[in-house]
C-alpha positions as CSV (number, residue, x, y, z in Angstrom):
1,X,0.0,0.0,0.0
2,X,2.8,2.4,0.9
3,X,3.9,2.0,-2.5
4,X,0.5,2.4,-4.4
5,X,0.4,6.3,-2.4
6,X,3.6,7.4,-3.5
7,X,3.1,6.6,-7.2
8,X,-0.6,7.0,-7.3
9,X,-1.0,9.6,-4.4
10,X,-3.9,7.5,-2.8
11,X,-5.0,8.7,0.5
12,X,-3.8,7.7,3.8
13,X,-7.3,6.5,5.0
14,X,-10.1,5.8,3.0
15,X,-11.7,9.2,4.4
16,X,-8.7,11.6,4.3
17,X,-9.7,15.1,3.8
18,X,-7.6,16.5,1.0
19,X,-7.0,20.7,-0.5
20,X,-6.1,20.9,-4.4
21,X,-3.4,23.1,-5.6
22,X,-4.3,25.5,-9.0
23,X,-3.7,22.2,-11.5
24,X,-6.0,20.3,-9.2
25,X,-4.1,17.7,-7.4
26,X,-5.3,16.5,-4.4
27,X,-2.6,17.0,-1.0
28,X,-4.3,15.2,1.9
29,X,-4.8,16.2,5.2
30,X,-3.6,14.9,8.5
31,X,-4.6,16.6,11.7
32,X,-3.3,16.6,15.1
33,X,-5.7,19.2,17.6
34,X,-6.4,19.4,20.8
35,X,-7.6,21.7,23.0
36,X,-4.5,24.0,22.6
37,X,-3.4,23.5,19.7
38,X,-4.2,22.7,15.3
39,X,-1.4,20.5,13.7
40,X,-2.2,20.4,9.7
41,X,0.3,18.1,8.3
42,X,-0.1,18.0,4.1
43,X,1.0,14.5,2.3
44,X,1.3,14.1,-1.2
45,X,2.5,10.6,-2.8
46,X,3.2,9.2,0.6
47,X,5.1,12.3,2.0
48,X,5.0,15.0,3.7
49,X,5.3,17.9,2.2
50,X,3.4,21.1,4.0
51,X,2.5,22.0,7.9
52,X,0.6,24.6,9.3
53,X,0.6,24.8,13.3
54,X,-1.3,27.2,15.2
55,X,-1.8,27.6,18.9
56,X,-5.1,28.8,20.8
57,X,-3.1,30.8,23.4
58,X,-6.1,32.7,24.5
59,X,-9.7,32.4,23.6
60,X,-11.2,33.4,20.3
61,X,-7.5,34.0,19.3
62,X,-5.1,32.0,17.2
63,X,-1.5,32.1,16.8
64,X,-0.3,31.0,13.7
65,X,3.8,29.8,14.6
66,X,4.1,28.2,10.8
67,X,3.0,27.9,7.2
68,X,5.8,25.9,5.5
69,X,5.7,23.9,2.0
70,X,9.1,21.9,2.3
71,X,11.4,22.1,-0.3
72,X,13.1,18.8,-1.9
73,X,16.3,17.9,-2.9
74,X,15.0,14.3,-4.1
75,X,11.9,13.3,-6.1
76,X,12.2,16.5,-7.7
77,X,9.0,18.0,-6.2
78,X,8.0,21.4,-7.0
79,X,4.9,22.4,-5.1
80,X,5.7,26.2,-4.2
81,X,3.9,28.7,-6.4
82,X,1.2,26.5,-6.9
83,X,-1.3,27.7,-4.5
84,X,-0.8,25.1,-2.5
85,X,0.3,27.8,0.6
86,X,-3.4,29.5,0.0
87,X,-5.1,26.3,-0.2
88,X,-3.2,25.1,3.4
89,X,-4.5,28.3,5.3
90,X,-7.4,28.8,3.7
91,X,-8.3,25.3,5.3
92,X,-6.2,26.5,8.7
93,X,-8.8,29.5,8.6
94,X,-11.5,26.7,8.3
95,X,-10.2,25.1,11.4
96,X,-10.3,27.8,13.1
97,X,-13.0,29.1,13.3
98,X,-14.5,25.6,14.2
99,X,-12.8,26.3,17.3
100,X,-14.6,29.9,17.4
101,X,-11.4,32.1,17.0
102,X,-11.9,35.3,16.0
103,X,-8.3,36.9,15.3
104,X,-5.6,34.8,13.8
105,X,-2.0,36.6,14.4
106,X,1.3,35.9,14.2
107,X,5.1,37.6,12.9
108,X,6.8,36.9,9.8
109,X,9.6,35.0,9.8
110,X,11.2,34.6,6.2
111,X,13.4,30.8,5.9
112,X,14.3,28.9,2.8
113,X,15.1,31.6,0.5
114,X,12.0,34.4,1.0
115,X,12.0,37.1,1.9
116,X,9.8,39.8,4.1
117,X,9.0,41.5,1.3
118,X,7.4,38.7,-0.5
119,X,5.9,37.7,2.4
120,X,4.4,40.7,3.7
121,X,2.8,40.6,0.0
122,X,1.5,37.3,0.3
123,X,-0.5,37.7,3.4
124,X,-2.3,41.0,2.3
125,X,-3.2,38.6,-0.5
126,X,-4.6,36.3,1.6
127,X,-6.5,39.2,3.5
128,X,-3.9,39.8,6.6
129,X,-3.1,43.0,8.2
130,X,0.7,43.5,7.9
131,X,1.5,46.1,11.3
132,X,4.8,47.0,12.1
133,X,5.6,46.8,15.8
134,X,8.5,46.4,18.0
135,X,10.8,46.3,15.2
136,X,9.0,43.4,13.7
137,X,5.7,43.0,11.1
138,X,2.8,41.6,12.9
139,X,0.4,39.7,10.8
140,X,-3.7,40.0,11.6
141,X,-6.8,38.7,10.3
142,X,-9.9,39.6,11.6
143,X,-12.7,36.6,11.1
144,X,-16.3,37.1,11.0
């Protein structure tokens, strides 16, 4: 079976949520949540290849610590620029908001070859607040 998911990407479980990039290809879902916490772990062909984490420090507030699509040396994946990042926390807004959060925050942190710039970019995109404060660029969204 392990090797049927890596060349056929079939899903972990029979029921595994999945998110499509822009071409359509499904990236399944494994979560890992408690009380505390959202885990979003993204497989694709048996791997893992995205996380999102976010903590409920406080109520009706998240804190989202990472958004990361890992890059590979092997297997010559190339999943960045494909809207896979949009699709991951579009689904982590989903999740939240299950868990009645209200304000999702967190600080840019630019690793593997971005930059703040870009990044800053890329959350006003995705409808984040980009506030500069203590030297650093705050991220906010507001949900309704």
């Amino acid at each position: 079976m392990r090797l049927l998911r890596r060349w056929f990407n079939y899903p972990p479980t029979s029921d595994s949520p999945f998110i499509t990039d822009k071409y359509g290809e499904k990236f399944w879902i494994d979560w890992d949540e408690d009380e505390s916490f959202v885990d979003m772990r993204v497989l694709y062909r048996g791997k893992f290849v995205g996380l999102v984490y976010l903590d409920f420090e406080k109520p009706e507030e998240a804190l989202l610590i990472d958004i990361n699509i890992f890059r590979f040396r092997r297997g010559n994946y190339r999943l960045r620029n494909r809207g896979l990042g949009k699709a991951m926390l579009e689904e982590a807004i989903a999740k939240s908001k299950e868990h009645k959060v209200k304000l999702i925050w967190g600080w840019i942190a630019p690793h593997d070859n971005t930059t703040v710039e870009y990044l800053e970019e890329w959350y006003r995109r995705q409808g984040f607040e980009i506030i500069k404060k203590d030297g650093r660029n705050l991220i906010k969204m507001r949900l309704v």
